[in-house]
VOPA-530565 format. One record per residue (C-alpha): residue in three letters; chain; x, y, z negated. Coordinates in nm, 3 decimals. Layout:
BEGIN
  residu  chaine       xx       yy       zz
     ALA       A        X        Y        Z
...
This chain:
BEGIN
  residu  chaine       xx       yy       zz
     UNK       A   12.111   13.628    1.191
     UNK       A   12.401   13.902    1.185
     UNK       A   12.430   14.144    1.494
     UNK       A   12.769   13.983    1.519
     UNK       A   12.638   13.609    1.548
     UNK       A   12.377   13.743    1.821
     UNK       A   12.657   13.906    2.050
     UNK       A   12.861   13.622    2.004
     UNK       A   12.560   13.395    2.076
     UNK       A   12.486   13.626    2.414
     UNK       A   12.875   13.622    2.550
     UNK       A   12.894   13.202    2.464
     UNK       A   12.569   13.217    2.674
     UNK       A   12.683   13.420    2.940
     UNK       A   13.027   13.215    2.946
     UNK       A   12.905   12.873    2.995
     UNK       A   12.647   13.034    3.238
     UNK       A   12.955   13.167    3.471
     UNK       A   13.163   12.843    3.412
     UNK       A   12.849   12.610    3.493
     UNK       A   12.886   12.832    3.824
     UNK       A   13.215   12.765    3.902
     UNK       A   13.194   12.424    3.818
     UNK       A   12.952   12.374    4.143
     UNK       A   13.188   12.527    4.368
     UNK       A   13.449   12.354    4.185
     UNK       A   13.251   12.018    4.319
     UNK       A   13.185   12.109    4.607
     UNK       A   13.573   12.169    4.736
     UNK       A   13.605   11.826    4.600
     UNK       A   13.348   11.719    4.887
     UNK       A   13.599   11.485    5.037
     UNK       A   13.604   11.274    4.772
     UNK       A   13.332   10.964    4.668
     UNK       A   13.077   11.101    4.441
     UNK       A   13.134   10.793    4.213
     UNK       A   13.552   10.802    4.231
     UNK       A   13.488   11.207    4.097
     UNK       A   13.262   11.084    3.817
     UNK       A   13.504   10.771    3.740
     UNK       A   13.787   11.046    3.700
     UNK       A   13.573   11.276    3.454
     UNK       A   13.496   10.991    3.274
     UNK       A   13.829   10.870    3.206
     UNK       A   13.978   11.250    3.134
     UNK       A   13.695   11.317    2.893
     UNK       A   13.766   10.961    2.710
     UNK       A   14.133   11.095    2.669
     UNK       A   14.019   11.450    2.525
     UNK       A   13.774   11.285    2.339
     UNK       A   14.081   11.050    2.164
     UNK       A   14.270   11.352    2.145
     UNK       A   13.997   11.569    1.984
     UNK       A   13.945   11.275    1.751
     UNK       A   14.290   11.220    1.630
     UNK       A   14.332   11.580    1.555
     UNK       A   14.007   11.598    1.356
     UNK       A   14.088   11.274    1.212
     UNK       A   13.777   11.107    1.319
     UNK       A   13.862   10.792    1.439
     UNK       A   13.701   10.590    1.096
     UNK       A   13.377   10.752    1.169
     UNK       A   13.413   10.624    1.517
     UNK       A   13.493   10.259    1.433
     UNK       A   13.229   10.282    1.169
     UNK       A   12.985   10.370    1.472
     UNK       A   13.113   10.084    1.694
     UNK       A   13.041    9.849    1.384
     UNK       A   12.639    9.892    1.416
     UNK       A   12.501    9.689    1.695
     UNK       A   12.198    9.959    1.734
     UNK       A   12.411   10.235    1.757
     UNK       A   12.654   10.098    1.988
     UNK       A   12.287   10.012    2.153
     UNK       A   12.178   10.389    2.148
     UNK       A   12.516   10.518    2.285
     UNK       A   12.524   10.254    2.564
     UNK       A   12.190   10.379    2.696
     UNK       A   12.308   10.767    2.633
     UNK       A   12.615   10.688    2.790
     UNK       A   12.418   10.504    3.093
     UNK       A   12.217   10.815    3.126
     UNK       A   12.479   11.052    3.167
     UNK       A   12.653   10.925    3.404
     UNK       A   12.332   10.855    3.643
     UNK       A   12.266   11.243    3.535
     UNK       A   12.604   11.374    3.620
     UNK       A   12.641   11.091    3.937
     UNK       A   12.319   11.216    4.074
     UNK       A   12.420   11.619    4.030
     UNK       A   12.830   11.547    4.175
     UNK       A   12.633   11.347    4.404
     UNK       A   12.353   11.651    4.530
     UNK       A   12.631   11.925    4.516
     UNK       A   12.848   11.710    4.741
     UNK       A   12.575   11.651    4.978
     UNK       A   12.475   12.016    5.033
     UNK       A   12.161   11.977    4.754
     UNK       A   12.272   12.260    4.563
     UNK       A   11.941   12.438    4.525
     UNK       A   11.767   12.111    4.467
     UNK       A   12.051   12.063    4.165
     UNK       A   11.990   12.411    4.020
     UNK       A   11.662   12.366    4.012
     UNK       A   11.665   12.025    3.871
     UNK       A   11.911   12.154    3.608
     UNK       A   11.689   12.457    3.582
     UNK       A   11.371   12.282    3.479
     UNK       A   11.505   11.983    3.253
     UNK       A   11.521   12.194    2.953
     UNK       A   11.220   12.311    2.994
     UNK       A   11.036   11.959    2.987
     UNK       A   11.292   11.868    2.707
     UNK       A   11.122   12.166    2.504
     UNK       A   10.770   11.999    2.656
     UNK       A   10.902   11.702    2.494
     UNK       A   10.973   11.795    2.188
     UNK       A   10.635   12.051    2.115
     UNK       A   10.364   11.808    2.271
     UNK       A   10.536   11.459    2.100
     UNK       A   10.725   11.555    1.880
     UNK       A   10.541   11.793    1.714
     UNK       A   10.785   12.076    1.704
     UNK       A   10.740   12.437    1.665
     UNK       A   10.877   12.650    1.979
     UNK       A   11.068   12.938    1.836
């Protein structure tokens, strides 16, 4: 890995640190709202950036090719299902002053995802 790559690595790091930041005071001005109207509303903007994202990149075959296979439409259902309990639950926690409980939360997840994927998987930690 270049010096370059690394630095650029370490301010994409720091950047989506800060902006991760933000976003929880960002949620939590929003506290008048329903937890589930705010996650209805991200879910609907992302699905048009996603369709804009895809007709740019010219995508959209892959995507209907995807939709064609009843096991992966299976295997994005549940992914799909699980992010939204995961971002309900944290728009949810930051709404109703849980904010340390969230950080933490969000803090420790990749850690048992690495736990995951050493102890079951069988991968090497590097």
């Amino acid at each position: 890995m270049s010096e370059q790559t690394e630095r650029n690595g370490v301010r994409v790091g720091v950047a989506a640190f800060v902006l991760w930041g933000l976003l929880t005071i960002y949620w939590k001005q929003l506290s008048g709202l329903d937890a589930v109207e705010l996650i209805a509303w991200r879910m609907f903007t992302a699905a048009i950036v996603m369709a804009i994202v895809a007709t740019v990149r010219g995508t959209w075959p892959a995507i209907v090719t995807a939709f064609r296979s009843r096991s992966t439409v299976t295997r994005l259902m549940i992914a799909a299902l699980l992010l939204t309990a995961n971002w309900g639950s944290y728009v949810w926690a930051v709404i109703n002053d849980r904010v340390i409980e969230t950080a933490l939360g969000y803090f420790i997840a990749p850690l048992g995802t690495m736990a995951i994927g050493v102890i079951i998987l069988g991968e090497r930690a590097n």
